[in-house]
LOLO-928951 format. One record per residue: residue number from 1; residue in one letter; x, y, z of N, C-alpha, C, CB in turn. Coordinates in pm, whole numbers, plus 50000, padded with zeros to 5 digits. Glycine has a CB too. Example, Ala and Ser with C-alpha at 12.3 -4.5 7.8 and 13.67 -1.06 7.14 Angstrom:
2
<pos 1 | code A | n_px 51319 | n_py 49431 | n_pz 50780 | ca_px 51230 | ca_py 49550 | ca_pz 50780 | c_px 51320 | c_py 49670 | c_pz 50780 | cb_px 51131 | cb_py 49553 | cb_pz 50905>
<pos 2 | code S | n_px 51285 | n_py 49775 | n_pz 50708 | ca_px 51367 | ca_py 49894 | ca_pz 50714 | c_px 51290 | c_py 50003 | c_pz 50787 | cb_px 51408 | cb_py 49940 | cb_pz 50572>
END
This chain:
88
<pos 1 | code X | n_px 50082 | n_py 49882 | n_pz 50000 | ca_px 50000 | ca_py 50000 | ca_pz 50000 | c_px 50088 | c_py 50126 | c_pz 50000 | cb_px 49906 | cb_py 49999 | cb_pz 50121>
<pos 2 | code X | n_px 50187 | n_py 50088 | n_pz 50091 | ca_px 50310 | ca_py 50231 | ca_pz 50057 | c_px 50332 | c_py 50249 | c_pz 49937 | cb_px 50463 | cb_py 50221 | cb_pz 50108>
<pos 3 | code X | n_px 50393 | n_py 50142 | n_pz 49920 | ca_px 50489 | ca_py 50165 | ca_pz 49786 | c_px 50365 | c_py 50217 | c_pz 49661 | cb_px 50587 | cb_py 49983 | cb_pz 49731>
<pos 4 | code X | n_px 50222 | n_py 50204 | n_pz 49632 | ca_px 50153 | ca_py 50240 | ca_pz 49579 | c_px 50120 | c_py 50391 | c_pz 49569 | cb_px 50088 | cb_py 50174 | cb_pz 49608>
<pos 5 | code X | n_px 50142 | n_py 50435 | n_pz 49689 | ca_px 50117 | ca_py 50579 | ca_pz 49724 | c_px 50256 | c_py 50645 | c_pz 49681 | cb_px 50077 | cb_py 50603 | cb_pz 49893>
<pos 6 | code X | n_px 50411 | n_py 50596 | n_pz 49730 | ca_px 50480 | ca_py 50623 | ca_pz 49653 | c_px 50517 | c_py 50681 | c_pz 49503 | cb_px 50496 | cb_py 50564 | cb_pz 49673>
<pos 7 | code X | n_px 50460 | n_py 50581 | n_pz 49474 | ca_px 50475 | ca_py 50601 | ca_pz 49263 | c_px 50356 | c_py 50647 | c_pz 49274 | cb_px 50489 | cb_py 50443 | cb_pz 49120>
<pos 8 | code X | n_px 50215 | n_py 50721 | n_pz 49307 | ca_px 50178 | ca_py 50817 | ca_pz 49298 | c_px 50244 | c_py 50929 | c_pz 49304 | cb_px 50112 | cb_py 50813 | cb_pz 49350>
<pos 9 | code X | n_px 50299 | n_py 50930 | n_pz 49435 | ca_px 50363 | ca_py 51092 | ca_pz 49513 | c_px 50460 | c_py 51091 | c_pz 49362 | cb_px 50488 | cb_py 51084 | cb_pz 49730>
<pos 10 | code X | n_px 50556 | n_py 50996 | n_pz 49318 | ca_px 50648 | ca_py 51019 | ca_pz 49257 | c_px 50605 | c_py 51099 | c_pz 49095 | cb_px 50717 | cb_py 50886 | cb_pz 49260>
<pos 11 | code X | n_px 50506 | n_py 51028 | n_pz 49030 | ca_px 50468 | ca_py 51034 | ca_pz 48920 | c_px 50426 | c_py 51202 | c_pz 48916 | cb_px 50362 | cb_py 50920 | cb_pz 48895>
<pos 12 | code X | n_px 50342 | n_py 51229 | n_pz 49052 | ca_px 50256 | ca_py 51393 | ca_pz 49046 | c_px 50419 | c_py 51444 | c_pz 49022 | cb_px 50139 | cb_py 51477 | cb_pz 49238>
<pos 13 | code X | n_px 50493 | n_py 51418 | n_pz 49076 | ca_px 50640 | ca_py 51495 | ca_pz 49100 | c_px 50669 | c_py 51503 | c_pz 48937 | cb_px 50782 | cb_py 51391 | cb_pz 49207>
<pos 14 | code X | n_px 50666 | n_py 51416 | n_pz 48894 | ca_px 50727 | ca_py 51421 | ca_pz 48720 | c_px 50660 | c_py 51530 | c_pz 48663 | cb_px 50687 | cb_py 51277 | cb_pz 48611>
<pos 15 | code X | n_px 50489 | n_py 51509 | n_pz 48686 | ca_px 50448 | ca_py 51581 | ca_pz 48584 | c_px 50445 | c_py 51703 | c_pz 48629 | cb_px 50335 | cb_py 51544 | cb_pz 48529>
<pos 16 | code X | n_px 50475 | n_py 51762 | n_pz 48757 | ca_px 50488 | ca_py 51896 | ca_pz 48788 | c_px 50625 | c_py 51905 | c_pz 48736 | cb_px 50463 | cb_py 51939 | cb_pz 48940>
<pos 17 | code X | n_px 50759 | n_py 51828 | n_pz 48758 | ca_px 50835 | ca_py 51942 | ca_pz 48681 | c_px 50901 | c_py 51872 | c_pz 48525 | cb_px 50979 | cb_py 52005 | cb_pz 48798>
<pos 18 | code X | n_px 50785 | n_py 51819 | n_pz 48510 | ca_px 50807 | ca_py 51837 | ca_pz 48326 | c_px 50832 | c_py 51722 | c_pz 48258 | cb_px 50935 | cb_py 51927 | cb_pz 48276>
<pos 19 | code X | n_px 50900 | n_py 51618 | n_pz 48384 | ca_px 50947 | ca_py 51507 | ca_pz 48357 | c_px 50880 | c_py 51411 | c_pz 48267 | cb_px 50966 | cb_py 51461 | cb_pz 48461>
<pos 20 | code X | n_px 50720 | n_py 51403 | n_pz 48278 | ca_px 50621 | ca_py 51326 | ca_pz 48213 | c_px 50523 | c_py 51428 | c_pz 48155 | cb_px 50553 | cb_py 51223 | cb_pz 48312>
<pos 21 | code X | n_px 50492 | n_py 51412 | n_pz 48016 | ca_px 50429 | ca_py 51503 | ca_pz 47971 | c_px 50244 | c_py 51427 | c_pz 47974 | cb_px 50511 | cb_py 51546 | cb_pz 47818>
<pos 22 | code X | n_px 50158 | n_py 51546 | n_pz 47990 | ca_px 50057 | ca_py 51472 | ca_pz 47984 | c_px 49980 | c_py 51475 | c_pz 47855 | cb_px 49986 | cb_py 51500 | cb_pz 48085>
<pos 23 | code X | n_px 50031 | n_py 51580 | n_pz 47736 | ca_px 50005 | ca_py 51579 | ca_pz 47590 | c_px 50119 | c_py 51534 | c_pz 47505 | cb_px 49965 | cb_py 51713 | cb_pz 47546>
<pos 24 | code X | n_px 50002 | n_py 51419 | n_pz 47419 | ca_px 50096 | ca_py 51366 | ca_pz 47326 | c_px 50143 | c_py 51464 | c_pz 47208 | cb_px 50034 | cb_py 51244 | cb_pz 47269>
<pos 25 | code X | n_px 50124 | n_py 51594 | n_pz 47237 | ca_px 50173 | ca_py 51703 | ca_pz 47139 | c_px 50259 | c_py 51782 | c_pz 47201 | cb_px 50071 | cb_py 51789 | cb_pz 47083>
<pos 26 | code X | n_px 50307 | n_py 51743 | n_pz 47343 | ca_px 50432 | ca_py 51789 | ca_pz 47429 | c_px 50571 | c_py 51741 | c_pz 47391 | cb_px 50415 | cb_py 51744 | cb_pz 47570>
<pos 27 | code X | n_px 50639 | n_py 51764 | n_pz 47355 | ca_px 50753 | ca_py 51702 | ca_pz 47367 | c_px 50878 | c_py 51808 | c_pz 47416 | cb_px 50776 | cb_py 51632 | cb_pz 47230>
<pos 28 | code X | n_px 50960 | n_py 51701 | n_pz 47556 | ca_px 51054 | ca_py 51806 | ca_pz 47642 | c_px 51190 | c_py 51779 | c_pz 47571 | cb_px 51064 | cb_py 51772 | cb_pz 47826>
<pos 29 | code X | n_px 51284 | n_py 51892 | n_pz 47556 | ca_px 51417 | ca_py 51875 | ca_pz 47517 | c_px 51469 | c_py 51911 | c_pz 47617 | cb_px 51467 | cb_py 51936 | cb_pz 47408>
<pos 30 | code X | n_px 51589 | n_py 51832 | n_pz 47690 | ca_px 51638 | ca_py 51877 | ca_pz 47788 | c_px 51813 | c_py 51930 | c_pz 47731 | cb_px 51616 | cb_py 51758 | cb_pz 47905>
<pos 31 | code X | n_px 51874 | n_py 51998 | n_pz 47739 | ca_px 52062 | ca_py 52037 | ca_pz 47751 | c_px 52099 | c_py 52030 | c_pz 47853 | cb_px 52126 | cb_py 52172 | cb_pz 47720>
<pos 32 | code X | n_px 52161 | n_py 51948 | n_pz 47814 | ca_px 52276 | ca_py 51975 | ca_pz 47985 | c_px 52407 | c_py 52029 | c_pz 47937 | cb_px 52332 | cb_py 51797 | cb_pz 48092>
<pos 33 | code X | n_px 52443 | n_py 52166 | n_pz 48014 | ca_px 52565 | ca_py 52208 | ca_pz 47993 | c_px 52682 | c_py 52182 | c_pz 48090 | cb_px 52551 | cb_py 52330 | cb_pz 47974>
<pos 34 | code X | n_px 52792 | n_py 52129 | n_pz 48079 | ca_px 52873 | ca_py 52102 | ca_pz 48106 | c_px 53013 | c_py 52225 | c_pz 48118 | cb_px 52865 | cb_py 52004 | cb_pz 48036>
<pos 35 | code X | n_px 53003 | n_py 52307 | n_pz 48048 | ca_px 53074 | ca_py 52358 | ca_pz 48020 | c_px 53177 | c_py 52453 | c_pz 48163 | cb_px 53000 | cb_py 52412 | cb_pz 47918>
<pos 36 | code X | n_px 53011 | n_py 52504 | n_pz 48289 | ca_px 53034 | ca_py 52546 | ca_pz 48335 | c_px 53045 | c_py 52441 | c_pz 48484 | cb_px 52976 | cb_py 52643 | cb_pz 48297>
<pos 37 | code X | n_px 53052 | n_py 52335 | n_pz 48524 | ca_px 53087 | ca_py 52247 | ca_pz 48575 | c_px 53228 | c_py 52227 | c_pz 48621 | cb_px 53048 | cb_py 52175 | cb_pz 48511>
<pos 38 | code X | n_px 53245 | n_py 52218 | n_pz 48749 | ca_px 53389 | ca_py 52199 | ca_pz 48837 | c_px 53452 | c_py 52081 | c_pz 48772 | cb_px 53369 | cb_py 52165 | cb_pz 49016>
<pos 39 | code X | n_px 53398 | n_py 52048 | n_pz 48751 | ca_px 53475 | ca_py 51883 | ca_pz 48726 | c_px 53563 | c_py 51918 | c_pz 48582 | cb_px 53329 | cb_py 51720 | cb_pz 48689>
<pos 40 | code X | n_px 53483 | n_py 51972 | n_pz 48478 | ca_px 53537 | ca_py 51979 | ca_pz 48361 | c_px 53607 | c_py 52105 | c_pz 48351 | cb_px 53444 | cb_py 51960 | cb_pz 48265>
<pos 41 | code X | n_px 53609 | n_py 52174 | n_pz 48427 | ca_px 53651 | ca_py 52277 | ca_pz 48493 | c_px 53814 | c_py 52262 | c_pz 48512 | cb_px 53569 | cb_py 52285 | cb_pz 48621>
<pos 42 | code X | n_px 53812 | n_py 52152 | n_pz 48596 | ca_px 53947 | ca_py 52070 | ca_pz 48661 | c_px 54037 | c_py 51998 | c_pz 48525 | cb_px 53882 | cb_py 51922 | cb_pz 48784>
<pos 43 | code X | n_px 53883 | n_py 51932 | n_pz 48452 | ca_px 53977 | ca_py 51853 | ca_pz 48299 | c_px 54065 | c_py 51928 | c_pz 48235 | cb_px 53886 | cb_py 51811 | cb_pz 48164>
<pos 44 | code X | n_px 53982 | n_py 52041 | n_pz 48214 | ca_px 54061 | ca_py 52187 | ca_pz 48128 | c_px 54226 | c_py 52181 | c_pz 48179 | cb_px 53977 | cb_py 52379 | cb_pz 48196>
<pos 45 | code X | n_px 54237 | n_py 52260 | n_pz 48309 | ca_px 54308 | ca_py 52279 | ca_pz 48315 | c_px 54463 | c_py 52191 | c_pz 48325 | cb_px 54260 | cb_py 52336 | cb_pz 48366>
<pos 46 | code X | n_px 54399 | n_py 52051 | n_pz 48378 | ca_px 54451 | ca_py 51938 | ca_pz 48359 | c_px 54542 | c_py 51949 | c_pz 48197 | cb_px 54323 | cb_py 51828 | cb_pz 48372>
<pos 47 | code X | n_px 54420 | n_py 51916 | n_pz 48151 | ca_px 54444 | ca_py 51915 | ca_pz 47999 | c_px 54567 | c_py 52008 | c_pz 47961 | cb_px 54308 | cb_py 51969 | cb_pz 47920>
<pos 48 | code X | n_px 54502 | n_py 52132 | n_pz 47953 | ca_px 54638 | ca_py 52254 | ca_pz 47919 | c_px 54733 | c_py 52231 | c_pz 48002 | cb_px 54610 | cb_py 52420 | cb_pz 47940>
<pos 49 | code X | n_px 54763 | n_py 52224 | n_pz 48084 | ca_px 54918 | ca_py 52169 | ca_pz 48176 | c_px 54974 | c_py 52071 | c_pz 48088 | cb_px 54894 | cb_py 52081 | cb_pz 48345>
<pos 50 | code X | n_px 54911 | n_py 51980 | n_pz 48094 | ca_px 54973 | ca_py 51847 | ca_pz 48010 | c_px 55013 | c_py 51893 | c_pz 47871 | cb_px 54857 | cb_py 51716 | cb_pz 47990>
<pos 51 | code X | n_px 54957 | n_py 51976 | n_pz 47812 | ca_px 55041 | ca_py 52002 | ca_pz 47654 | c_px 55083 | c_py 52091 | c_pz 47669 | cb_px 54982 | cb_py 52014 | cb_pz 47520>
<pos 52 | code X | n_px 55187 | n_py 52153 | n_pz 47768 | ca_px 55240 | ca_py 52260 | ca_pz 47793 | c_px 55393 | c_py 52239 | c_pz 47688 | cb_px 55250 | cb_py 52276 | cb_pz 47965>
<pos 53 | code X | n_px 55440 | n_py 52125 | n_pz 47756 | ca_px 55547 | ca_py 52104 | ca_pz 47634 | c_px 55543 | c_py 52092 | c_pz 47482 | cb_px 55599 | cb_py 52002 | cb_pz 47655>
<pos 54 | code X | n_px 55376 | n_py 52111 | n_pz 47415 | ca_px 55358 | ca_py 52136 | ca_pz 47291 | c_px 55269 | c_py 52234 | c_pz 47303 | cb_px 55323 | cb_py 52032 | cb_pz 47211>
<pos 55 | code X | n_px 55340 | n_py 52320 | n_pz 47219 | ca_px 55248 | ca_py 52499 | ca_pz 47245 | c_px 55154 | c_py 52493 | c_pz 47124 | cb_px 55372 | cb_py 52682 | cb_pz 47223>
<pos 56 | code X | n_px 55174 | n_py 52431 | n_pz 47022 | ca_px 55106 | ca_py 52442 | ca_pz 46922 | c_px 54968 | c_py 52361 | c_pz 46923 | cb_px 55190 | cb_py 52411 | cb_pz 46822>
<pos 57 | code X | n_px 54950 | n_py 52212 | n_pz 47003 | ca_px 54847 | ca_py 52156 | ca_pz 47027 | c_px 54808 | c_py 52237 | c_pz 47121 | cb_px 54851 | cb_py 52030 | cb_pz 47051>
<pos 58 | code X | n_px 54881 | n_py 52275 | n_pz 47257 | ca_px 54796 | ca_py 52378 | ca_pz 47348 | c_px 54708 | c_py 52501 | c_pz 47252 | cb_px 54917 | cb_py 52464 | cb_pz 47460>
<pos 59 | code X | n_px 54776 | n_py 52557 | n_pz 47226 | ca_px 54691 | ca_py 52722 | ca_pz 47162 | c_px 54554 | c_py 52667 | c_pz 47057 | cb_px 54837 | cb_py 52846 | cb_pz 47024>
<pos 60 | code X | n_px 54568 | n_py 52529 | n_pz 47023 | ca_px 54435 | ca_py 52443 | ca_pz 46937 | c_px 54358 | c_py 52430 | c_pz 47052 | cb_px 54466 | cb_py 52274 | cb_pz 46854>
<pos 61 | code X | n_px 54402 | n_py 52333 | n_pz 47179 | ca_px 54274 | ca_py 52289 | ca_pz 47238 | c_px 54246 | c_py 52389 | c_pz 47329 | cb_px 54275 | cb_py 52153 | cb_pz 47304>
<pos 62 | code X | n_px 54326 | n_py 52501 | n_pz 47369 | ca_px 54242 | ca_py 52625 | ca_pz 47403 | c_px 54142 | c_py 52711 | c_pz 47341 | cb_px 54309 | cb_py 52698 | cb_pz 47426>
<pos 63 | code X | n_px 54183 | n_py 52730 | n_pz 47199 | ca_px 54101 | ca_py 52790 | ca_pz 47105 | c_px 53942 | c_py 52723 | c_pz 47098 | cb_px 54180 | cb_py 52778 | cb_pz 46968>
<pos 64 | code X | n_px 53980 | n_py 52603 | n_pz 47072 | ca_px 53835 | ca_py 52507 | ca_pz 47097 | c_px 53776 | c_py 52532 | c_pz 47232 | cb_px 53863 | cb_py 52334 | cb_pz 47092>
<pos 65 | code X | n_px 53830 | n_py 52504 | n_pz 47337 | ca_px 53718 | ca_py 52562 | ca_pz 47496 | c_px 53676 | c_py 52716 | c_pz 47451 | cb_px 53836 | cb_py 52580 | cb_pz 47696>
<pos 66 | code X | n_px 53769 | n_py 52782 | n_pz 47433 | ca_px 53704 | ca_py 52945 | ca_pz 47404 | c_px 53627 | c_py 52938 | c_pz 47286 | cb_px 53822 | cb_py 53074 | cb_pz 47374>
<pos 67 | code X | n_px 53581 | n_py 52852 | n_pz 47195 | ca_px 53463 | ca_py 52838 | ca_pz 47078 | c_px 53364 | c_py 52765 | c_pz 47185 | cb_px 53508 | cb_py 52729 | cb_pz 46911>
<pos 68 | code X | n_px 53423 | n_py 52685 | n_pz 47214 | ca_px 53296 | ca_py 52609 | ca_pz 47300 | c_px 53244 | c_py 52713 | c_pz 47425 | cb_px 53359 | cb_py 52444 | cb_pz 47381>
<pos 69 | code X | n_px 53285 | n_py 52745 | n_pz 47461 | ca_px 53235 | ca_py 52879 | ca_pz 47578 | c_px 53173 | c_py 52947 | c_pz 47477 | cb_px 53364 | cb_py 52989 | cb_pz 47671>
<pos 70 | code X | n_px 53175 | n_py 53006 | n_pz 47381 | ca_px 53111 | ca_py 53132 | ca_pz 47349 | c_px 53031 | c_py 53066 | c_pz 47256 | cb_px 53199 | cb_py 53259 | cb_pz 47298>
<pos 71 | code X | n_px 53025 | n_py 52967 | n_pz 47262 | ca_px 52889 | ca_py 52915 | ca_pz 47169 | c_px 52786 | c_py 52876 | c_pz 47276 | cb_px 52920 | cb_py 52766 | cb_pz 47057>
<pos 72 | code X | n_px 52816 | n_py 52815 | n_pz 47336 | ca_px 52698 | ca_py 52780 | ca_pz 47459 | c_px 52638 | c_py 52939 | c_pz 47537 | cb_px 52793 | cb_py 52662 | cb_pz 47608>
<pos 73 | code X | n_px 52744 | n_py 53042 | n_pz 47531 | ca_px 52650 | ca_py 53195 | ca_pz 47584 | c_px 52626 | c_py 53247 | c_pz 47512 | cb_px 52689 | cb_py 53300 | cb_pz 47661>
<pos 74 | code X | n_px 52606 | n_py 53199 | n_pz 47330 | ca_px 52525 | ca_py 53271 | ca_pz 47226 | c_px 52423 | c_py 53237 | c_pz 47230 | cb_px 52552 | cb_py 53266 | cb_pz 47106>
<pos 75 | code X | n_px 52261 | n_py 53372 | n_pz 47243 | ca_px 52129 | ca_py 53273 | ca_pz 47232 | c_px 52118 | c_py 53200 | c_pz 47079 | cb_px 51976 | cb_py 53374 | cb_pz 47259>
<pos 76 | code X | n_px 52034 | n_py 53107 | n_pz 47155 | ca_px 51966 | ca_py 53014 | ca_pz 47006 | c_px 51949 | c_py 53094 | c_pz 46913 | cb_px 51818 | cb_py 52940 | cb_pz 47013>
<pos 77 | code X | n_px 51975 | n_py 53030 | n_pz 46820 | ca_px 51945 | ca_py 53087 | ca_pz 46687 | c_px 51790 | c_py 53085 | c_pz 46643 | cb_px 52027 | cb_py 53008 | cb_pz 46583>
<pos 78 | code X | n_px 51751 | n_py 52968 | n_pz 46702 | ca_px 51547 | ca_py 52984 | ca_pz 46627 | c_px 51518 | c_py 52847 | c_pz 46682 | cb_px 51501 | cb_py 52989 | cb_pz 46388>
<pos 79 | code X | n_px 51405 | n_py 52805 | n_pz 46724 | ca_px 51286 | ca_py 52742 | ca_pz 46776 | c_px 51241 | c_py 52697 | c_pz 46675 | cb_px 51193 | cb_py 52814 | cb_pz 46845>
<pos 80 | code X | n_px 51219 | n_py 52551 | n_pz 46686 | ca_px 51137 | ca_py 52460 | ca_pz 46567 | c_px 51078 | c_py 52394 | c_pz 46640 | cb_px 51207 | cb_py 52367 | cb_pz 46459>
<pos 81 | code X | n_px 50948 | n_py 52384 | n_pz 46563 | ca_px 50828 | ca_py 52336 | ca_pz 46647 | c_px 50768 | c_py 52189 | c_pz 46546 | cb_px 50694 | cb_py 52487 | cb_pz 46663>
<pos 82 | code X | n_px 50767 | n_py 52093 | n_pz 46624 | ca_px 50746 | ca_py 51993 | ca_pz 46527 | c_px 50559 | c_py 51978 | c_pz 46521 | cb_px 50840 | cb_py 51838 | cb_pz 46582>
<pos 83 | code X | n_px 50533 | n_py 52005 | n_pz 46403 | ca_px 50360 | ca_py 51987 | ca_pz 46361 | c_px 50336 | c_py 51914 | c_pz 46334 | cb_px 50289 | cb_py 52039 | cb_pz 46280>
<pos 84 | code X | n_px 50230 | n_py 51824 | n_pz 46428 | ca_px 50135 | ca_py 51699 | ca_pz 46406 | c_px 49995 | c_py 51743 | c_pz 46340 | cb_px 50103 | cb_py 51621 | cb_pz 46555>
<pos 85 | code X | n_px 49947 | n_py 51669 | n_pz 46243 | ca_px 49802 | ca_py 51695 | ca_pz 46266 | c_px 49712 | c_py 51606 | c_pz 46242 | cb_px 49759 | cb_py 51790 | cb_pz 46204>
<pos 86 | code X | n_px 49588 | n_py 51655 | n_pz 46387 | ca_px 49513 | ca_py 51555 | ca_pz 46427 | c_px 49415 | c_py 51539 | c_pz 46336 | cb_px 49465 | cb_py 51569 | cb_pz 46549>
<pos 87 | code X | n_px 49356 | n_py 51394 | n_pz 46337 | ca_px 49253 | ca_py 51395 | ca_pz 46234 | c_px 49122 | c_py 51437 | c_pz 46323 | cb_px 49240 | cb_py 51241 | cb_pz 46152>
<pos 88 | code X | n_px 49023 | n_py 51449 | n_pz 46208 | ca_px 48909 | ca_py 51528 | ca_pz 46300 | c_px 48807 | c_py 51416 | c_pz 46324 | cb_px 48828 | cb_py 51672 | cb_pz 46217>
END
């Protein structure tokens, strides 16, 4: 009987935050950015240390984090909306 009330409590939880949609004309995209994350944060710099003795691969895979940073804080370019249509 718990565990029933459970995956109730759980399920209301989804569909309040988005997790389960209740229209089949919903569909959620989620991003996860990484970019700004400690961990990868730590890789970076890892990373650039380690090709310190090659300056020329360093100044590449820096150039790439600084494209990748400034592409993830450019807004979207445009919203596409995928159209179903229902029969009547």
């Amino acid at each position: 009987m718990a565990s029933g009330r459970l995956l109730e409590c759980l399920n209301s939880m989804a569909r309040i935050t988005g997790e389960i949609s209740q229209s089949p004309m919903m569909q959620l995209t989620q991003n996860n950015f990484f970019l700004n994350d400690p961990q990868f944060a730590q890789f970076q710099a890892q990373l650039v240390a380690a090709l310190r003795p090659f300056p020329e691969a360093r100044k590449a895979v820096i150039a790439v984090f600084e494209q990748a940073e400034h592409a993830s804080m450019a807004p979207p370019t445009g919203i596409t909306y995928e159209q179903k249509t229902v029969a009547a």
